[in-house]
C-alpha positions in Angstrom: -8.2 -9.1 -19.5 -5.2 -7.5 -21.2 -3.3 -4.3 -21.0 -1.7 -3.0 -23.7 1.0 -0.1 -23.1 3.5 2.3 -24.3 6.0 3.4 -22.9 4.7 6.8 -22.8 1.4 5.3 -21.0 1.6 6.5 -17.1 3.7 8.8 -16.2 2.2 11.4 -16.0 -0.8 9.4 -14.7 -2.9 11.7 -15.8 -2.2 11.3 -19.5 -3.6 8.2 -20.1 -5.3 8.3 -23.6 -2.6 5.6 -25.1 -3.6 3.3 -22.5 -5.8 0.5 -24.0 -7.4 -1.6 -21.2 -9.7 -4.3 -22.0 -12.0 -4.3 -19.2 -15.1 -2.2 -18.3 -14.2 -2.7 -14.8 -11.2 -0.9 -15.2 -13.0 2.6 -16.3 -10.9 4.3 -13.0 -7.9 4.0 -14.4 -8.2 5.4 -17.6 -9.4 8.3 -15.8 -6.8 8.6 -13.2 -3.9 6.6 -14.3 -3.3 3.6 -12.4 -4.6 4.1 -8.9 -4.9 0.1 -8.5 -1.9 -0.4 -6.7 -0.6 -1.4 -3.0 0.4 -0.6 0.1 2.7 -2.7 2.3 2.9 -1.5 5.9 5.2 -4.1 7.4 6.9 -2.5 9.7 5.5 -2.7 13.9 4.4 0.5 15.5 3.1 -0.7 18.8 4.2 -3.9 20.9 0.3 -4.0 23.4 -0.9 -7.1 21.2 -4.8 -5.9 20.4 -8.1 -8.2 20.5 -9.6 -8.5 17.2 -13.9 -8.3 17.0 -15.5 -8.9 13.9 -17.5 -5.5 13.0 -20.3 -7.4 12.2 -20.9 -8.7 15.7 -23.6 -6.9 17.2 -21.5 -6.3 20.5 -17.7 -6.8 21.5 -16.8 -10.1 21.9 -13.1 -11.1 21.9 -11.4 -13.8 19.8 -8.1 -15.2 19.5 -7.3 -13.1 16.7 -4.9 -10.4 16.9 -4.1 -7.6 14.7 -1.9 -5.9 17.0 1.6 -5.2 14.6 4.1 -5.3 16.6 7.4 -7.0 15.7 8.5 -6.4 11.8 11.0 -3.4 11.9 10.3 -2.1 15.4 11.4 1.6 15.0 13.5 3.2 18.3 11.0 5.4 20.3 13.7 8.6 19.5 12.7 8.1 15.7 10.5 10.2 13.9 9.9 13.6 12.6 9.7 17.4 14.4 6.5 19.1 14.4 7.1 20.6 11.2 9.3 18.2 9.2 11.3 21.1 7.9 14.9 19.5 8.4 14.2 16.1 6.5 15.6 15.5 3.5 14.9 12.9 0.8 17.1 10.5 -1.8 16.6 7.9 -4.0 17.1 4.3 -2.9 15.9 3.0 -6.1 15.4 3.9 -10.0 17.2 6.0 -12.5 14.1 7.8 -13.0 13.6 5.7 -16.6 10.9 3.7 -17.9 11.5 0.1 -18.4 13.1 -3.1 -17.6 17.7 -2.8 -17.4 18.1 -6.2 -16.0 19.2 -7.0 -12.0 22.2 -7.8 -10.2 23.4 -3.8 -10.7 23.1 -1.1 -8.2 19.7 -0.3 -7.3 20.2 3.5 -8.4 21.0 2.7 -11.6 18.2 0.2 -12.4 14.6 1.0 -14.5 11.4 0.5 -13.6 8.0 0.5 -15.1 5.6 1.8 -12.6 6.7 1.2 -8.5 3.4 0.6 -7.6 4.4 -0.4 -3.5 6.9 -0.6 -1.2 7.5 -2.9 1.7 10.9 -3.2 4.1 11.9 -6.5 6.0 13.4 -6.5 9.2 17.0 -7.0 8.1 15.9 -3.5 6.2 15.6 -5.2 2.6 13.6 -2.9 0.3 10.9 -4.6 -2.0 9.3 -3.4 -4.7 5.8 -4.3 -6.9 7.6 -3.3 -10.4 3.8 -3.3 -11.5 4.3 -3.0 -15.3 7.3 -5.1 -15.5 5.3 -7.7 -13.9 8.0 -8.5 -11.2 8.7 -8.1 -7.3 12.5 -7.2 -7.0 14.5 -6.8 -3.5 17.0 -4.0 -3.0 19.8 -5.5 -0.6 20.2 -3.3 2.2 23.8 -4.2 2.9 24.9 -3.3 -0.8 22.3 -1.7 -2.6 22.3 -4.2 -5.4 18.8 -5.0 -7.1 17.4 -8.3 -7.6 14.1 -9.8 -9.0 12.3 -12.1 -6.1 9.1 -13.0 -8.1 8.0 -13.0 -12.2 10.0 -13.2 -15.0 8.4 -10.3 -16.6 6.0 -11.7 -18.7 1.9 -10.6 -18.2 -0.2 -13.7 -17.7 -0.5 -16.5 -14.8 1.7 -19.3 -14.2 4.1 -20.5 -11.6 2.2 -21.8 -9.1 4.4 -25.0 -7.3 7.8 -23.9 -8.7 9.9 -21.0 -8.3 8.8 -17.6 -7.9 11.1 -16.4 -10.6 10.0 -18.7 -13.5 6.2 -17.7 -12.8 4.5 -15.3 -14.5 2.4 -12.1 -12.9 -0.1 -9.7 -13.9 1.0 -6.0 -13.1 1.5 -6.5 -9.0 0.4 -3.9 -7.4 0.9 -4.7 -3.9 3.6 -6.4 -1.6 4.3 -7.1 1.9 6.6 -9.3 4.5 5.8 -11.2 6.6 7.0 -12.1 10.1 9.5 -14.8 8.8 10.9 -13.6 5.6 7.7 -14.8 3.3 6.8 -12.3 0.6 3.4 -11.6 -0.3 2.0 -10.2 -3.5 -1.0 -8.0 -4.6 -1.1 -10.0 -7.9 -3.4 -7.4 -9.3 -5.2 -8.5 -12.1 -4.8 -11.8 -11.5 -7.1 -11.2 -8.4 -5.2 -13.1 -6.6 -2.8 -12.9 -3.5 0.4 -15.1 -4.0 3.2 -16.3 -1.3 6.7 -16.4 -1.8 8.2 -19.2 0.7 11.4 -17.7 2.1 13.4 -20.6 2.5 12.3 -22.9 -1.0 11.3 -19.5 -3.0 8.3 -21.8 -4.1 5.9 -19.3 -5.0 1.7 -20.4 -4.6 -1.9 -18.8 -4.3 -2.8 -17.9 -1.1 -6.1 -16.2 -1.3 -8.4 -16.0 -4.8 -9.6 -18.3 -7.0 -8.5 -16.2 -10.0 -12.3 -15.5 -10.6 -12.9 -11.9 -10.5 -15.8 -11.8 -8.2 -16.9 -10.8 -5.1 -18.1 -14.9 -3.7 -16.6 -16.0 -0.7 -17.2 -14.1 2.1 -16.8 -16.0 5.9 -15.0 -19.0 2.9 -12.0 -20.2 3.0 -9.5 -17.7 1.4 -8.3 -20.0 -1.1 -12.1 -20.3 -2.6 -12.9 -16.2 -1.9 -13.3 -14.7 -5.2 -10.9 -11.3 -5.7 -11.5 -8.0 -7.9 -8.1 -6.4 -8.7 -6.5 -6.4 -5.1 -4.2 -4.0 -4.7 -3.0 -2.8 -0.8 -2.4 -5.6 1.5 -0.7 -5.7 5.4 0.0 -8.3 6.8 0.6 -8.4 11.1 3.2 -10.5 12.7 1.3 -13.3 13.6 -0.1 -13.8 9.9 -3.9 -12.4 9.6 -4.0 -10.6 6.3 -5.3 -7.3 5.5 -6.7 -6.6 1.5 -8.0 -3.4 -0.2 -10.0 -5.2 -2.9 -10.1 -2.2 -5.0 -12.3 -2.9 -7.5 -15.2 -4.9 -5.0 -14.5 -1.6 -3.0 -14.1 -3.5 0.0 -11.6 -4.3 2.6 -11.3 -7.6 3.6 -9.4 -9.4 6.8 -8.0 -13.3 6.3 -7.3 -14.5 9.8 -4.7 -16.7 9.8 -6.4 -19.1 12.6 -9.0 -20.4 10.9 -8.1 -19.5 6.8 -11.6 -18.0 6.5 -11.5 -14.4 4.6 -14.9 -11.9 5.7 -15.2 -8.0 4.8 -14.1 -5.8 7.3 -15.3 -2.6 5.5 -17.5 -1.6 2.1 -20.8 -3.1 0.8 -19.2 -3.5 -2.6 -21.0 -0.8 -4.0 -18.9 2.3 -4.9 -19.7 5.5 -3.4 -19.5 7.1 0.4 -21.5 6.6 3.4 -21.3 4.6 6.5 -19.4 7.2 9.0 -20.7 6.7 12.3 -21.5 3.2 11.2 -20.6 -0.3 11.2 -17.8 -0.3 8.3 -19.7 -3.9 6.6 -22.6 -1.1 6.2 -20.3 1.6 4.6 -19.9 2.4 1.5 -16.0 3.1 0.0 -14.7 4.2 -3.3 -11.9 2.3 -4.8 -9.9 1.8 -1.8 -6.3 1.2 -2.3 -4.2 0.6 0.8 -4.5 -0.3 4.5 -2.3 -0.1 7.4 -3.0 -1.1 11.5 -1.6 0.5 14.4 -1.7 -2.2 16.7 -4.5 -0.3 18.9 -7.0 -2.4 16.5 -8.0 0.6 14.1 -7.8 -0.4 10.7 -7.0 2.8 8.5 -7.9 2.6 5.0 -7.0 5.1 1.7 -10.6 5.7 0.3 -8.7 7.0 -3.0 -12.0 7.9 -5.2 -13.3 9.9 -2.0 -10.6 11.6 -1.5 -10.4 10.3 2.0 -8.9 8.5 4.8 -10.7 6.3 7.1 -10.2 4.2 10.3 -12.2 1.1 11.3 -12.4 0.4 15.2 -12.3 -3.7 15.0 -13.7 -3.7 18.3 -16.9 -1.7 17.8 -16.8 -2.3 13.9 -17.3 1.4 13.5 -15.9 3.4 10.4 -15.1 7.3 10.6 -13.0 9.6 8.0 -9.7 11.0 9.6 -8.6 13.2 6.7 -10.1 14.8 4.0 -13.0 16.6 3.7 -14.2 14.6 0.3 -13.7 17.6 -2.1 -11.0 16.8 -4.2 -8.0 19.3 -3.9 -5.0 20.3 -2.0 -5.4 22.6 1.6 -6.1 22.6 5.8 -2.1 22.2 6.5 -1.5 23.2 9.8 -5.5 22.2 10.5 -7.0 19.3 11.6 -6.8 16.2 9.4 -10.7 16.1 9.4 -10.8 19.5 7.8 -8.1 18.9 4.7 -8.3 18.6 1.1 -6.6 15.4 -0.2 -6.8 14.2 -4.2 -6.9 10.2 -4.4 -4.7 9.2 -1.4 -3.4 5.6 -2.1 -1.1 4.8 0.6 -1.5 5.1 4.1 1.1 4.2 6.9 1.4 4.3 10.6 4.9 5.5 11.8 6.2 4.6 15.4 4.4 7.3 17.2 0.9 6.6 15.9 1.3 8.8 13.8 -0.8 8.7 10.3 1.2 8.6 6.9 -0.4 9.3 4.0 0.5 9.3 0.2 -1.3 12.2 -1.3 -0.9 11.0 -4.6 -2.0 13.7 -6.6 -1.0 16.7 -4.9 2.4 14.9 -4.9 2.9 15.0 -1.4 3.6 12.8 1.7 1.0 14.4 4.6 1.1 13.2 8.6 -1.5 13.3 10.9 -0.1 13.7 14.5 -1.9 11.0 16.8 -2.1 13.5 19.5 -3.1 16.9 18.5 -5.0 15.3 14.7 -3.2 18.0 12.8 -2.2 17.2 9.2 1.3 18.8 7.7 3.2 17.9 4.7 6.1 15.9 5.5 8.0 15.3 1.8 6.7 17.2 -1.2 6.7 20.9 -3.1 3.4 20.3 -4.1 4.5 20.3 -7.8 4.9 17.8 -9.8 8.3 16.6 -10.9 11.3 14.9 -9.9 14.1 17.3 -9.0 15.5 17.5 -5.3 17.2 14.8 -4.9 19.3 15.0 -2.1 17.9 17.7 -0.5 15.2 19.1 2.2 12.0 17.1 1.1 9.7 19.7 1.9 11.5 20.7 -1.7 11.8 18.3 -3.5 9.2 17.2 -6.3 7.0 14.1 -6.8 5.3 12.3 -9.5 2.1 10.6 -8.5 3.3 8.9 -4.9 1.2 6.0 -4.0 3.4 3.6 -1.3 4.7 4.0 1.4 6.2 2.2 4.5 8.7 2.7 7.3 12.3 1.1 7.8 13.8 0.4 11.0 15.3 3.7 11.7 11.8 5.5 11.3 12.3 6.5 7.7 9.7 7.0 5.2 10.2 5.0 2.0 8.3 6.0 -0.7 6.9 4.4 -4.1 7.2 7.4 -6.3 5.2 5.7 -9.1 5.2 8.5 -11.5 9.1 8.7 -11.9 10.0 5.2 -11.6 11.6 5.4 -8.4 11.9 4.9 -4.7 12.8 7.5 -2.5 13.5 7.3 1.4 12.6 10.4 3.5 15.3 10.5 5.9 13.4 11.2 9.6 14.3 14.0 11.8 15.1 12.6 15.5 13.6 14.5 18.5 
């Protein structure tokens, strides 16, 4: 599989027609861009550690497997956002706003990208990055703002594996995360793989996929699991893995215990059912991020149905949270259930419980308040753009959103894909 681009390929996303892609299996994105991309939610929302049960078990039965998420970038309990949002305000962190490749070791506002697919934050407040079309990770240093790359040397293909994670080579990463102690995972897209960056060696290796594209492997060992275009992944503190395997249309859980990798959510055939259900028994629709709350709900971004989900892991049943399913922008101010979304790809949980979502093309960051279930726009005009830099986010524009996370003081950092940058919503404390 190859992709050849232009530098007038993606953004806008929806102007696409320049884009040659060499694989039937990638139909979506000439339709919508490139929704194949990642979410990294490393930050920890809720300390109560959380018993994990398989959905497919016909009753509750607890295991030593956790996917509580407590730990990485603990927010303060003060942090977050007023019921309407109205005071935050919004600035780049990273990006000129330019398409391509300037180099590193400069400030991170003066650097290019091609594409910020995702976004993850480690708990000394490091920003990452899934450069997607550059076909590198690169680290934003949250002590002097200066960029570096982390993983690829730019060049689209597959090698690396044993040396270091700059000399290998990656194919348009569209997801990363951190884990507990510094190690950098990777959402090595259409290599259909997920690779590890060692913190300490910067030895970079497969962790799950064979590189096959395929959907063999479920209740395997990870390494042997066979991986259509991954794109979101989470990973909790103590090391279970969470995967939107977009393409399969499945999300998949790799506990860390025992190495094996079995689907949480999808049948692998595209489309929407299942509410109500067991999630193994639902049907999804290129899903492209997932995010835990440490209660043991699973949320998922259903992109191609225009939804959110959640996944109870201790009853194994699947229900939508936002979106009705019709594609379009509305129900503000109403509950989540009730409100128009257009291909969500990021979703987030912020230190409340609260639901974050990327509503990529309305060009909006929503929230759905745990407590009440009402959805409001938290960053976004709605239009699609890039002015407002430095001002309220309720005005400022977006082009195409699609990661998201949290850093340590509860604010929202964003992957806003369409204008090469990343932004950070700064949060509003109560």
């Amino acid at each position: 599989m190859k992709i050849e681009r232009s530098c007038d390929s993606f953004m806008g996303l929806q102007n696409v027609a320049v884009i040659t892609i060499l694989s039937v299996s990638l139909a979506m994105v000439v339709a919508i861009g490139f929704p194949l991309r990642a979410v990294a939610q490393d930050f920890a929302m809720v300390p109560t550690p959380t018993e994990f049960v398989h959905p497919n078990a016909a009753a509750p039965v607890a295991t030593s497997v956790s996917l509580d998420v407590a730990g990485l970038n603990r927010v303060p309990a003060s942090a977050g956002y007023s019921a309407s949002a109205s005071h935050a305000s919004i600035f780049t962190v990273a990006g000129t706003g330019n398409l391509g490749f300037n180099g590193d070791g400069v400030l991170a506002t003066t650097a290019h990208f091609w594409f910020a697919a995702a976004v993850a934050v480690d708990v000394e407040g490091n920003v990452f990055v899934a450069d997607s079309f550059n076909n590198r990770i690169r680290r934003v240093d949250a002590r002097t703002g200066v960029i570096t790359t982390v993983a690829g040397i730019g060049h689209q293909g597959f090698s690396g594996d044993g040396g270091l994670a700059t000399e290998a080579s990656l194919d348009s990463p569209g997801g990363v995360a951190v884990d507990a102690t510094g190690n950098i995972l990777i959402a090595d897209t259409f290599n259909h793989r997920i690779r590890i960056v060692d913190h300490r060696t910067g030895i970079i290796s497969t962790f799950v996929g064979s590189g096959n594209k395929g959907s063999a492997g479920d209740d395997g060992l990870e390494i042997r699991a066979q991986l259509s275009e991954p794109t979101g992944i989470y990973v909790d503190p103590t090391g279970n893995l969470l995967i939107a395997d977009t393409a399969n249309h499945r999300v998949l859980l790799v506990e860390k215990a025992t190495s094996v990798i079995s689907t949480l959510a999808g049948t692998g055939i595209p489309g929407f059912s299942g509410d109500g259900g067991i999630g193994s028994a639902a049907q999804l629709n290129g899903p492209t991020a997932v995010a835990a709350d440490g209660h043991g709900q699973v949320l998922i971004a259903d992109t191609f149905n225009n939804r959110v989900r959640r996944l109870d892991t201790r009853t194994g049943t699947i229900t939508t949270i936002a979106g009705t399913g019709a594609q379009g922008f509305g129900g503000d101010g109403d509950f989540a259930s009730k409100a128009e979304l257009t291909e969500p790809s990021g979703v987030a949980v912020d230190a409340k419980g609260n639901i974050l979502i990327a509503d990529t093309f309305n060009n909006r960051i929503r929230r759905i308040d745990r407590l009440s279930g009402i959805i409001i726009t938290v960053a976004g005009a709605g239009t699609r753009g890039s002015s407002g830099d430095g001002a309220m986010a309720l005005s400022a524009e977006l082009n195409n959103p699609v990661g998201l996370t949290q850093d340590a003081f509860g604010n929202i950092v964003v992957a806003d894909a369409g204008n090469h940058r990343v932004l950070r919503v700064i949060a509003e404390a109560q």
